[in-house]
C-alpha positions as CSV (number, residue, x, y, z in Angstrom):
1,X,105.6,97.6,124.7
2,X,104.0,94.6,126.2
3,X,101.4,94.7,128.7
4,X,101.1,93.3,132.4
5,X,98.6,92.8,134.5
6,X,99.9,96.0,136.8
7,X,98.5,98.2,134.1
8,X,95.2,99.7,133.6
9,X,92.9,97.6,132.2
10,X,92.6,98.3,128.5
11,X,89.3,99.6,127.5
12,X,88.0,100.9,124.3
13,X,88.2,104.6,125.4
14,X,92.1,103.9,125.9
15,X,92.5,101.8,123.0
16,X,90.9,104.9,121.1
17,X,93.5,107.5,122.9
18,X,96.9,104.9,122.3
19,X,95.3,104.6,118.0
20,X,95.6,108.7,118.6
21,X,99.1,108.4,119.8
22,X,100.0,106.5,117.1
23,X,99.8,103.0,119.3
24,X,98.1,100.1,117.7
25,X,97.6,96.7,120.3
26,X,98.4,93.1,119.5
27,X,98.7,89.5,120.6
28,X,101.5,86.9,120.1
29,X,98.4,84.4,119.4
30,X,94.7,83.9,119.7
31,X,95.5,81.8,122.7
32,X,97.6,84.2,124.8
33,X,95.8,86.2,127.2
34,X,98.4,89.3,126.9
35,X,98.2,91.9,124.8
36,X,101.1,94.4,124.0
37,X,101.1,97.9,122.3
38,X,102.9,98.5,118.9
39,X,104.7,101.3,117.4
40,X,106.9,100.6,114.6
41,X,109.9,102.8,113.8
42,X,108.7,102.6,110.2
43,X,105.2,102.8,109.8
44,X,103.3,101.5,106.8
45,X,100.6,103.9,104.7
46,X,98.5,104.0,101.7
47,X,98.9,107.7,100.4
48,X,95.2,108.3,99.5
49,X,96.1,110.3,96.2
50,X,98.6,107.7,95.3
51,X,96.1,104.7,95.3
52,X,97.3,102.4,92.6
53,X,94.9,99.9,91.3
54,X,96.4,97.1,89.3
55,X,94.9,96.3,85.8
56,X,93.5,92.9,86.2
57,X,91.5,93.8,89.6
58,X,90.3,96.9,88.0
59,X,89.3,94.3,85.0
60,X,87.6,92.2,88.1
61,X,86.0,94.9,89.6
62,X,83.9,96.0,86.2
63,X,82.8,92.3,86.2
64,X,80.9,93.3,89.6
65,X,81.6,89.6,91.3
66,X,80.9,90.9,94.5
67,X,78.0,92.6,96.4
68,X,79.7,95.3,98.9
69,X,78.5,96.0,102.2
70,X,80.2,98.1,105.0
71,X,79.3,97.0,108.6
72,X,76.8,94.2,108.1
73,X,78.6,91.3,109.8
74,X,81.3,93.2,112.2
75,X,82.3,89.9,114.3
76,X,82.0,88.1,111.0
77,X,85.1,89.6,109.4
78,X,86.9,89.8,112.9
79,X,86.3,85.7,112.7
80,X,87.4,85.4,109.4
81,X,91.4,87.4,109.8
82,X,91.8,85.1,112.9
83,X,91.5,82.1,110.7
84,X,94.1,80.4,109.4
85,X,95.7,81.5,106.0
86,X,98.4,80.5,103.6
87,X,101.4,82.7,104.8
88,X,99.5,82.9,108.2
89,X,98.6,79.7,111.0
90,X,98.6,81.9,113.6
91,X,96.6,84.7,114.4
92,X,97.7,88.2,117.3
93,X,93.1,88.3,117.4
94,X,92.7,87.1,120.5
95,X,90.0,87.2,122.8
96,X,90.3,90.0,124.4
97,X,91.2,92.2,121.0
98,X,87.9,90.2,119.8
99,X,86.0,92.2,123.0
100,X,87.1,95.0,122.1
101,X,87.0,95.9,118.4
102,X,83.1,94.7,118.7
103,X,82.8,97.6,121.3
104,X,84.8,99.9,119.2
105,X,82.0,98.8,116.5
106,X,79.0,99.3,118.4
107,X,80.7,103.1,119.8
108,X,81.2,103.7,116.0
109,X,84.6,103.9,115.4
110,X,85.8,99.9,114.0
111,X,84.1,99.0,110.8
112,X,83.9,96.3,108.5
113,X,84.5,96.4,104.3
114,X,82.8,92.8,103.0
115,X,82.7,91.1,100.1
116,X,79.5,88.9,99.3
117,X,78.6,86.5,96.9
118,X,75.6,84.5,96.2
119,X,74.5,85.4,100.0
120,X,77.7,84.4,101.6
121,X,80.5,86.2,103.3
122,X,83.5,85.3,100.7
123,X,86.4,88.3,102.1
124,X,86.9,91.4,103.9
125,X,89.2,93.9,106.3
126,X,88.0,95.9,109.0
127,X,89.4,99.0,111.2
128,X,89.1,102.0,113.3
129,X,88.2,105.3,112.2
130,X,89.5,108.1,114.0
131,X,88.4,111.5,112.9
132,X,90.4,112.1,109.6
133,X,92.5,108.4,109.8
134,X,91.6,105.3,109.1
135,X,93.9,102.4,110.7
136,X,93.4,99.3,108.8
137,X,93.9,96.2,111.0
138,X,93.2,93.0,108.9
139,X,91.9,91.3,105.7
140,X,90.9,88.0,104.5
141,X,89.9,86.5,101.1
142,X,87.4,83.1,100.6
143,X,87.1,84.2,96.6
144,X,90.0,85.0,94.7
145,X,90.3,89.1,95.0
146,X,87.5,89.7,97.8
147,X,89.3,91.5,100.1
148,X,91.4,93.4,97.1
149,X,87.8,94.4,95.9
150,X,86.9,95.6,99.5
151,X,90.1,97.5,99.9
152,X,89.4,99.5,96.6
153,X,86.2,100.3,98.2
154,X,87.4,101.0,101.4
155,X,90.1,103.9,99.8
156,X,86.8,105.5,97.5
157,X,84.8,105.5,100.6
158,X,87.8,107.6,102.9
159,X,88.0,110.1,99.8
160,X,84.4,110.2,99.5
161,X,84.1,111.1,103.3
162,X,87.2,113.3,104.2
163,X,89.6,111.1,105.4
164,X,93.1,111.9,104.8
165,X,95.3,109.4,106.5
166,X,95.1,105.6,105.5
167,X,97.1,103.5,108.1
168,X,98.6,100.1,107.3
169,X,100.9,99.7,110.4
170,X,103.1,97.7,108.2
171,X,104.2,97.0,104.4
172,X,103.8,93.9,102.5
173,X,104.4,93.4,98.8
174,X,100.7,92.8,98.6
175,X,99.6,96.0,100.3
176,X,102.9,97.4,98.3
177,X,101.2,97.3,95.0
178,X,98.5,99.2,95.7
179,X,101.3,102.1,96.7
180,X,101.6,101.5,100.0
181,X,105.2,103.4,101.7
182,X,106.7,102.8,104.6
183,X,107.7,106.3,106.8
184,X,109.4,106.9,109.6
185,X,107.7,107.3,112.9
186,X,108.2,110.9,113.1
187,X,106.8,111.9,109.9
188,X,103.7,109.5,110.5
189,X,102.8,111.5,114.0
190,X,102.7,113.9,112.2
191,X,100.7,113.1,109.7
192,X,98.3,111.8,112.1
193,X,98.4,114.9,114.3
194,X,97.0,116.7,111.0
195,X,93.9,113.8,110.2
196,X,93.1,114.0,113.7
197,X,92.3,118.0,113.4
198,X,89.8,116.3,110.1
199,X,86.1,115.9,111.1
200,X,85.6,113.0,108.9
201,X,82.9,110.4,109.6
202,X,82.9,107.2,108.0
């Protein structure tokens, strides 16, 4: 569902009401000005009580190589998914998807899981919280395992705080062995019909 410059303009209150009907945005590059609205016919999710965590990260993690923050350097992580990546030369952050996350930041609902080593930003992901879902946009990795380490966080920190609805949009193998499923649209509305009847606050 691409967008056109006959449509409202989005704002963060809209992109907040399309991530509540199941609508996520993107760009086909950081250079195009467009943005167009996603819903996949199979949707990709981490079952929260089905979060696997392979052996050698959970080795990695007990080593502690990483400090964890949430939320201190938002744009940060936004500018380190729209970088270039094995697998990945182009980026769908573009400006205006930039804008607007940072405003969904500052309103409280986009937030940032980083990775930090020797007082320097080494990986992350970042998303929107919506009542009882989380809708995980993007991750990146400077160290070997950063942004695995974050995501491990990331799924203590929902169960920690309510959430029952972990969102990956899609499946990869990576996201795959941490027990990510793919379900069909219908079965993910209502899912998210159910988190968004959860007060959860991240």
């Amino acid at each position: 569902m691409r967008g056109s410059g006959d449509l409202p303009e989005i704002t963060p209150q809209l992109l907040l009401k399309a991530y509540g009907c199941g609508l996520f945005p993107m760009a086909d590059s950081a250079e195009s000005p467009d943005i167009f609205w996603v819903e996949p016919e199979m949707r990709g999710i981490i079952p929260l009580d089905r979060f696997h965590v392979p052996r050698s990260l959970r080795r990695t993690i007990r080593r502690k190589p990483f400090e964890i923050r949430t939320d201190a350097a938002f744009a940060a992580i936004l500018d380190g998914c729209a970088e270039p990546a094995p697998g990945r030369l182009n980026t769908w952050i573009n400006r205006t998807i930039r804008s607007l996350y940072i405003e969904l930041h500052k309103m409280g609902h986009a937030h940032s899981v980083e990775a930090w080593q020797d007082g320097a930003l080494v990986g992350g992901l970042y998303g929107v919280s919506l009542r009882g879902a989380f809708f995980g946009e993007s991750m990146f990795s400077r160290r070997t395992d950063a942004s695995k380490v974050c995501l491990v966080y990331l799924v203590e920190h929902l169960l920690d705080h309510g959430f029952v609805l972990l969102d990956t949009q899609f499946t990869t193998e990576h996201l795959a062995r941490f027990g990510a499923v793919e379900i069909p649209k219908e079965t993910y509305r209502e899912m998210l019909r159910d988190a968004l009847l959860v007060d959860a606050r991240f």
